[in-house]
TIFIDREN-732924 format. One record per residue (C-alpha): y, x, z; residue in three letters. Coordinates in steps of 0.2 Angstrom, whole numbers, padded with zeros to 4 digits, always signed. Example, Ala and Ser with C-alpha at 12.3 -4.5 7.8 and 13.67 -1.06 7.14 Angstrom:
<sites>
-0022+0062+0039ALA
-0005+0068+0036SER
</sites>
This chain:
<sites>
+0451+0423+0443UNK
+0461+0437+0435UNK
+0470+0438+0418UNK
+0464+0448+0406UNK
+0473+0454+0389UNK
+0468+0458+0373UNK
+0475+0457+0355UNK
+0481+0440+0357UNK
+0496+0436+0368UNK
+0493+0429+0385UNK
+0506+0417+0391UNK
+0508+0405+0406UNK
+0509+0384+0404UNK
+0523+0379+0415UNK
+0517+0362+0423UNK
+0527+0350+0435UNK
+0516+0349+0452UNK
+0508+0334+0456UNK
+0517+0323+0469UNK
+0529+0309+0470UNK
+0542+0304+0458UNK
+0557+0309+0470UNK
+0548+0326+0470UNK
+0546+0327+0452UNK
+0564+0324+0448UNK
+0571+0336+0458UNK
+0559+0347+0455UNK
+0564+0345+0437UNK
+0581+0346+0440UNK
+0580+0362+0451UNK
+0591+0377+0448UNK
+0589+0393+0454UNK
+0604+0390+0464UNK
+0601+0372+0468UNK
+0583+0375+0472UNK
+0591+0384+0488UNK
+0604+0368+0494UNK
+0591+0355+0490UNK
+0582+0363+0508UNK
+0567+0367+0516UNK
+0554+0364+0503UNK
+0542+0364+0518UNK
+0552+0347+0521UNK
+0545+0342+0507UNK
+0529+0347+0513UNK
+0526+0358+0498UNK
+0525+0379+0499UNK
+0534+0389+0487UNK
+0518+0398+0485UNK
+0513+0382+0479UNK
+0526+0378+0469UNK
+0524+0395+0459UNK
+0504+0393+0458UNK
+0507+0373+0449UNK
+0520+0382+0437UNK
+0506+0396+0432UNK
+0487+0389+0435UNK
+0483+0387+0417UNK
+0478+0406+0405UNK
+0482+0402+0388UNK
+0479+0411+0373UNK
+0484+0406+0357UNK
+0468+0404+0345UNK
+0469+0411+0327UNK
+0457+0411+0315UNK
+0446+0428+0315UNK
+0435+0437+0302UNK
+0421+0421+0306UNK
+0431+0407+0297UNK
+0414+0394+0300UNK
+0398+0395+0312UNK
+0381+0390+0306UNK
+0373+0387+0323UNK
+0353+0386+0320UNK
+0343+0379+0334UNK
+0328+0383+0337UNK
+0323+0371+0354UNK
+0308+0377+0365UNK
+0312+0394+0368UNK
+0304+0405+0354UNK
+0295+0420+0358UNK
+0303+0437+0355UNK
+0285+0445+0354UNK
+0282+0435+0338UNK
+0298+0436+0330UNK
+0312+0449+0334UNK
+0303+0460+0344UNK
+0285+0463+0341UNK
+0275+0474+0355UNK
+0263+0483+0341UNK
+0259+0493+0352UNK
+0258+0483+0368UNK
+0239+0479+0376UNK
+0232+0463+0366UNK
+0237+0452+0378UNK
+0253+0455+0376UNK
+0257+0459+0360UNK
+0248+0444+0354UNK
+0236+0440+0339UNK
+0252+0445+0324UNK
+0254+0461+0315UNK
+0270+0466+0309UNK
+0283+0468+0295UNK
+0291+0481+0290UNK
+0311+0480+0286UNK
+0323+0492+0277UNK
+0329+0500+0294UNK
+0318+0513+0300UNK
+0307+0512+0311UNK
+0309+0494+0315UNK
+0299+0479+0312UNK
+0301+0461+0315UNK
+0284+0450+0318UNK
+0271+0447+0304UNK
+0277+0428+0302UNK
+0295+0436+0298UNK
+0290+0444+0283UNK
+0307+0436+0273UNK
+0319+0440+0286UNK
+0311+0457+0286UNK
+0319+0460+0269UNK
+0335+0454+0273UNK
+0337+0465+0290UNK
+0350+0475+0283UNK
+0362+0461+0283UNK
+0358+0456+0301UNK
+0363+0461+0317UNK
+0349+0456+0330UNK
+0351+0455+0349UNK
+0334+0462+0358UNK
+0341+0463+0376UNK
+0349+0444+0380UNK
+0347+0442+0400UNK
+0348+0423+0405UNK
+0346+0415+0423UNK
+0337+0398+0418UNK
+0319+0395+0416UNK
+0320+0375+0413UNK
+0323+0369+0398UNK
+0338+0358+0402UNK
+0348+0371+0412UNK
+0345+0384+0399UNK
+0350+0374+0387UNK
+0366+0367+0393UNK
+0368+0389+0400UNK
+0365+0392+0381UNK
+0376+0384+0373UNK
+0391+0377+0385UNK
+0393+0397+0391UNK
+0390+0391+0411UNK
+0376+0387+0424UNK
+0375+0367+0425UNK
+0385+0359+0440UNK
+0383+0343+0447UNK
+0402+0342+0449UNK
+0408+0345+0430UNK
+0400+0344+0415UNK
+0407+0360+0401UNK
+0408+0358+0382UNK
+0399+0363+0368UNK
+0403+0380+0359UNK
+0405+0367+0346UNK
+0415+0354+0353UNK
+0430+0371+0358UNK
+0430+0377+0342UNK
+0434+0359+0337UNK
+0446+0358+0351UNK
+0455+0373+0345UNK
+0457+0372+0328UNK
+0450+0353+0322UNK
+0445+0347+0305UNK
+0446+0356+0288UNK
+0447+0350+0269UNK
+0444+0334+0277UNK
+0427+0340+0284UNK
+0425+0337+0306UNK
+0428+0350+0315UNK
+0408+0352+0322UNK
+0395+0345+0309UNK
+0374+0343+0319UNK
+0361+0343+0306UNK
+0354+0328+0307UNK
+0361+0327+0325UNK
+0365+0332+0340UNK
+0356+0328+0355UNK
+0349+0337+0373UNK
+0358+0346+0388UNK
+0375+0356+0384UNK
+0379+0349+0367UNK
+0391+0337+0370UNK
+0411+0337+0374UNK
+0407+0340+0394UNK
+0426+0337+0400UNK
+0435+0336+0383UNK
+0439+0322+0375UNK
+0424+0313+0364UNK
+0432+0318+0348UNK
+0429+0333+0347UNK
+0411+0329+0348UNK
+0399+0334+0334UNK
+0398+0322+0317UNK
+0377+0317+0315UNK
+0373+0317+0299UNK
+0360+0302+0302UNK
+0352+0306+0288UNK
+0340+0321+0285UNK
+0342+0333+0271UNK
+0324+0335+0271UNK
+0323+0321+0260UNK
+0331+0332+0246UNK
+0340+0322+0233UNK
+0338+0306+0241UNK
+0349+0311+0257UNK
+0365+0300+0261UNK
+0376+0304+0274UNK
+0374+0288+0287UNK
+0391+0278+0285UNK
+0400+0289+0271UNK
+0401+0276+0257UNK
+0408+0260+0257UNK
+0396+0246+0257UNK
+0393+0238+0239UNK
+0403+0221+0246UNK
+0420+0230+0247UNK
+0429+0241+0234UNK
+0443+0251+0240UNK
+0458+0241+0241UNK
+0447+0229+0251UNK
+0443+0245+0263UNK
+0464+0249+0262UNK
+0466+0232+0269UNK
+0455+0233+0284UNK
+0462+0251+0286UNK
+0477+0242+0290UNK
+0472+0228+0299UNK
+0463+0239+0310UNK
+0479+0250+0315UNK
+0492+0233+0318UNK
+0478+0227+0330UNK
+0476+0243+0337UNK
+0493+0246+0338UNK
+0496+0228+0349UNK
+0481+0233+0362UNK
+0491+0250+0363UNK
+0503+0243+0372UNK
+0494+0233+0385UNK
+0483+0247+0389UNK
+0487+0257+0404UNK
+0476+0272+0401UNK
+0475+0275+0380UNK
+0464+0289+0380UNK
+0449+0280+0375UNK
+0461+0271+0362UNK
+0467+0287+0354UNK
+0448+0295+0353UNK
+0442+0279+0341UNK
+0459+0280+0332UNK
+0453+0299+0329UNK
+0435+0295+0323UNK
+0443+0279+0313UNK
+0455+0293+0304UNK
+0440+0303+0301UNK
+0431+0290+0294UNK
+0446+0285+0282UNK
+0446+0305+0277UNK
+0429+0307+0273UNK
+0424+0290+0266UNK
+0439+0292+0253UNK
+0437+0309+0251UNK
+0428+0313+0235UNK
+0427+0331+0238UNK
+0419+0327+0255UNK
+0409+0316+0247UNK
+0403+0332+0235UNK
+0398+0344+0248UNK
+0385+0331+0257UNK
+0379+0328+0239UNK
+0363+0339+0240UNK
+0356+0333+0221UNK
+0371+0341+0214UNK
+0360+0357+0220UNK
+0348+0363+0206UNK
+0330+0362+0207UNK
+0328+0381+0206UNK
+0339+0383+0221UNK
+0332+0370+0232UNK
+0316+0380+0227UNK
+0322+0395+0233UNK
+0326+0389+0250UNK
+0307+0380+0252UNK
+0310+0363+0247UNK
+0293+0353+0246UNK
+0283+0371+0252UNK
+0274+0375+0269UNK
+0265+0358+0273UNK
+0264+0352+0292UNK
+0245+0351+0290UNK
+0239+0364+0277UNK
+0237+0358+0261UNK
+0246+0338+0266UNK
+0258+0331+0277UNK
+0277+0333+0278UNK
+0284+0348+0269UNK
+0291+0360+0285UNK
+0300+0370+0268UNK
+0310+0354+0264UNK
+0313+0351+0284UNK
+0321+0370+0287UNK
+0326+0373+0270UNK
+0337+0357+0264UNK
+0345+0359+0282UNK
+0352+0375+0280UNK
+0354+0371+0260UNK
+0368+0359+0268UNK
+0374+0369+0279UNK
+0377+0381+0265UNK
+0387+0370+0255UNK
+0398+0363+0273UNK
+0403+0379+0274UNK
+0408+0382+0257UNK
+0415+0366+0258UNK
+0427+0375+0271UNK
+0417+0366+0286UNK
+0420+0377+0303UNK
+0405+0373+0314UNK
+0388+0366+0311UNK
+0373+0363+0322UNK
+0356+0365+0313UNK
+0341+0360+0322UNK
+0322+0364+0318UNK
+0305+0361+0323UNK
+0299+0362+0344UNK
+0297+0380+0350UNK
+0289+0375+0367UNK
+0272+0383+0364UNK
+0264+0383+0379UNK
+0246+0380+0370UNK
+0239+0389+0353UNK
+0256+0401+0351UNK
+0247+0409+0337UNK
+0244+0392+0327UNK
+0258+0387+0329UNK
+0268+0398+0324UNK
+0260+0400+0307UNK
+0262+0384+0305UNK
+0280+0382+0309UNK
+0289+0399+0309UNK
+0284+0403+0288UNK
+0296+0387+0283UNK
+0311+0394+0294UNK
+0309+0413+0289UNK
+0307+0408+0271UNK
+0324+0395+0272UNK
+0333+0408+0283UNK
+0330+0423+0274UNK
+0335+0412+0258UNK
+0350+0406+0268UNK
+0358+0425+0272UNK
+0354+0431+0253UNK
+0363+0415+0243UNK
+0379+0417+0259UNK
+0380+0436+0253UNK
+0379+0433+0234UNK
+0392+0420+0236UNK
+0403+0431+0246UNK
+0401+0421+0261UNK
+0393+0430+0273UNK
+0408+0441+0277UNK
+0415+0427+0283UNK
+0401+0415+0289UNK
+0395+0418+0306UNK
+0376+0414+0307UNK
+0366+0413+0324UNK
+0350+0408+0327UNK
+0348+0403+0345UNK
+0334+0396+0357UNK
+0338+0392+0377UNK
+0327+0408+0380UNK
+0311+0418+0377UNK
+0293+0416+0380UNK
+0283+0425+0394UNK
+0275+0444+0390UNK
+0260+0440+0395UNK
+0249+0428+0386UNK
+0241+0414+0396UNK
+0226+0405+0397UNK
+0230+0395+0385UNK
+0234+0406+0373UNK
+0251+0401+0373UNK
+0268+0410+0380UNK
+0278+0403+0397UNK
+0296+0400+0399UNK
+0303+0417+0399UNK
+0325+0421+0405UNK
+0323+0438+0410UNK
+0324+0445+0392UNK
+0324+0438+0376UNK
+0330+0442+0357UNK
+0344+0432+0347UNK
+0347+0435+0330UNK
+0365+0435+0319UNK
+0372+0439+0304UNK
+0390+0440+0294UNK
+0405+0434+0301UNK
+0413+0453+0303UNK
+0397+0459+0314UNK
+0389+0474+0312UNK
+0375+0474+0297UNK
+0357+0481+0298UNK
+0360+0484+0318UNK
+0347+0482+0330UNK
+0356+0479+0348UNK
+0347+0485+0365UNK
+0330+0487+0367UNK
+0317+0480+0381UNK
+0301+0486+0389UNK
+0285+0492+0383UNK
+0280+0472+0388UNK
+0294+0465+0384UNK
+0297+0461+0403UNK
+0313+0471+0405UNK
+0327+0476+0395UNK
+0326+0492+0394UNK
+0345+0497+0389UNK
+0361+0487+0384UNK
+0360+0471+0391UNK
+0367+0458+0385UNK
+0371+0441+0395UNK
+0374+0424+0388UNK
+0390+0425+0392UNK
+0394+0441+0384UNK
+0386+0434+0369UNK
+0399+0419+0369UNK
+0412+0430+0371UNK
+0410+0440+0356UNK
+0406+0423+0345UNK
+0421+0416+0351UNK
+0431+0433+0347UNK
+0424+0432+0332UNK
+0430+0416+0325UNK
+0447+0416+0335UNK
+0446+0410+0350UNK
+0447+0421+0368UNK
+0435+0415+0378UNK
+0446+0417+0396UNK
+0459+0404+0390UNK
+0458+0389+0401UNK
+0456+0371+0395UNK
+0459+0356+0407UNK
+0448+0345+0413UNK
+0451+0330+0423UNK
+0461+0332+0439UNK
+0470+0345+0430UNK
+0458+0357+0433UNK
+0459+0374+0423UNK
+0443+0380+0418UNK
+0440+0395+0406UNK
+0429+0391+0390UNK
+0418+0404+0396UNK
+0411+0409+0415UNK
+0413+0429+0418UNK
+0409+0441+0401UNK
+0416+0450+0391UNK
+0414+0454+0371UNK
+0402+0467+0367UNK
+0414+0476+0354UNK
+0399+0486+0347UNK
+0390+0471+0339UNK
+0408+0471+0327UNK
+0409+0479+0312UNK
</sites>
């Protein structure tokens, strides 16, 4: 596993080998000269090869905040289909194209699917991916490939693009480190190996209920007022304090003492408070972003517009908020049934929000350093099938950015006639992580221990793809 530089400084942890303790101490005590008259390390049944590979088995790279100063992550689980979305086949057999026209954008010569027609007049600000490669054709696997960076293992579990950037550089203004709207659930969005605090913060609560949302567990119950609460505060952390030191492994301890702190932060914050406060929004904005628009059955049922839109209405206020990650989810995108009705049923809610999302980020001068990705675990296949609905697809698929010092108004790689192939600049998952992670500050080579003390890079293989960045 080689090292690699780049603009930040690779240096070397230097880490006493694992043995015993009359080992350890002279190994700790060991002078160049003294190293020599202690003897044979071979004695010892120890190498100096070995010795020298314990001192430097860990990369490290210091992590400083880049140009992308917070993530908004938007999920879209199922796998949606390039074809109707980021990469219409117009000119494809029927069959393949599908049933949609298309939309025009302001770049020439490129359209995005008819459904699309919002994020088509906001294609100048985005940088779209139509050559991702992936490996996985089962939603689990890709998933976890999706968003950990690696291929699952039965012998280690990774973490969540989320749960590192919340390793690295933790909470902010007294927000967590990695927010999930309303949750986080399914393969490869947990901690994997790291500790569960840097796991993400569910809202519980969903902002599609507008001004009636509440934060699960962010204010104190009517009972108790807040020297009450300072007095449990307290009491908590003398009990803890006791079982501290009768407990032979404290890990588990020091996690619930982070998510206790947390708690203390936000629940006392009122500035916190404020940014999960979605009524202090104004109707006209709510509006703009679909709120109580695009029914789930036509003219009743659930409002999609107040599904997609109020999520990413948060999200927007998070990161102004000075939030650093945040997971939205939307809808199912597993369509392998009725592609076309489903899709206008589903995709007008998230175009309209999304599209709504970039505009009010660049008018509020936060794109430049927001980081938006819109992600699914892969693509749909080129061919429709019998039941008029797309199959799991890995070979080639689109993803979709925007802000966060990328490149603006760019259309990256292209794919077949059918959408089988890529058909120039292919772009792996990994390479796609890479360049996220370079863009908020993080290099993705830098090794983080798991248990064993086992180095293991944030990333498996890649590299960033320095013509996504502006």
């Amino acid at each position: 596993m080689g090292l690699r530089r780049d603009d930040n400084t690779l240096t070397i942890s230097m880490k006493t080998p694992n043995g015993c303790t009359d080992f350890n101490d002279t190994f700790s005590r060991a002078t160049r000269r003294n190293f020599i008259q202690v003897g044979s390390l071979a004695g010892l049944g120890v190498c100096l090869g070995e010795v020298y590979r314990a001192q430097a088995e860990q990369k490290f790279y210091q992590s400083k905040e880049g140009p992308a100063k917070s993530v908004i992550q938007i999920r879209l689980p199922g796998g949606i289909a390039a074809q109707e979305s980021w990469d219409p086949k117009p000119e494809a057999p029927i069959e393949y194209r599908g049933a949609f026209g298309v939309s025009k954008t302001k770049l020439k010569g490129i359209v995005f699917s008819e459904v699309l027609k919002e994020s088509a007049g906001v294609a100048d600000k985005l940088c779209v991916v139509r050559s991702l490669t992936g490996k996985e054709a089962d939603h689990g696997r890709a998933t976890y490939a999706m968003f950990t960076g690696y291929r699952m293992s039965p012998a280690i579990s990774h973490p969540s693009m989320g749960s590192c950037v919340n390793h690295e550089f933790g909470e902010r203004a007294g927000l967590p480190g990695y927010i999930a709207i309303p949750n986080s659930t399914g393969s490869g969005n947990g901690t994997g190996y790291l500790s569960p605090r840097y796991g993400a913060f569910g809202t519980g609560g969903d902002p599609a209920g507008g001004k009636n949302f509440q934060v699960r567990d962010l204010r104190l119950p009517a009972n108790i007022d807040a020297a009450g609460f300072q007095r449990r505060k307290d009491l908590r952390s003398i009990v803890e304090t006791e079982f501290r030191k009768l407990e032979s492994n404290p890990a588990p301890l020091d996690a619930m003492d982070s998510f206790y702190k947390q708690a203390y932060t936000m629940i006392s914050s009122q500035a916190v408070r404020d940014a999960f406060d979605l009524s202090a929004e104004s109707e006209k904005t709510r509006k703009a972003y679909g709120e109580g628009k695009f029914l789930s059955r036509g003219s009743y049922g659930k409002s999609l517009g107040s599904e997609a839109g109020m999520r990413l209405l948060l999200a927007r206020r998070l990161v102004e908020a000075g939030a650093r990650f945040i997971t939205v989810n939307y809808q199912s995108w597993d369509d392998h049934v009725g592609i076309r009705e489903q899709y206008q049923r589903k995709m007008p809610a998230f175009d309209y929000a999304f599209a709504a999302l970039i505009r009010d980020l660049d008018e509020r001068g936060l794109l430049d350093n927001t980081l938006v990705w819109v992600c699914s675990e892969f693509g749909r296949s080129p061919k429709i099938n019998a039941s008029a609905g797309r199959d799991h697809y890995a070979r080639v698929f689109s993803t979709c950015l925007a802000g966060g010092g990328l490149k603006k108004g760019l259309i990256y790689g292209s794919t077949d006639a059918t959408a089988s192939e890529p058909a120039n600049k292919a772009v792996s998952i990994q390479d796609l992580h890479h360049t996220i992670y370079h863009q908020i500050g993080i290099n993705a080579d830098k090794e983080l221990m798991a248990p064993g003390d086992r180095p293991v890079e944030i990333v498996d293989g890649g590299s960033v793809v320095n013509d996504l960045i502006a």
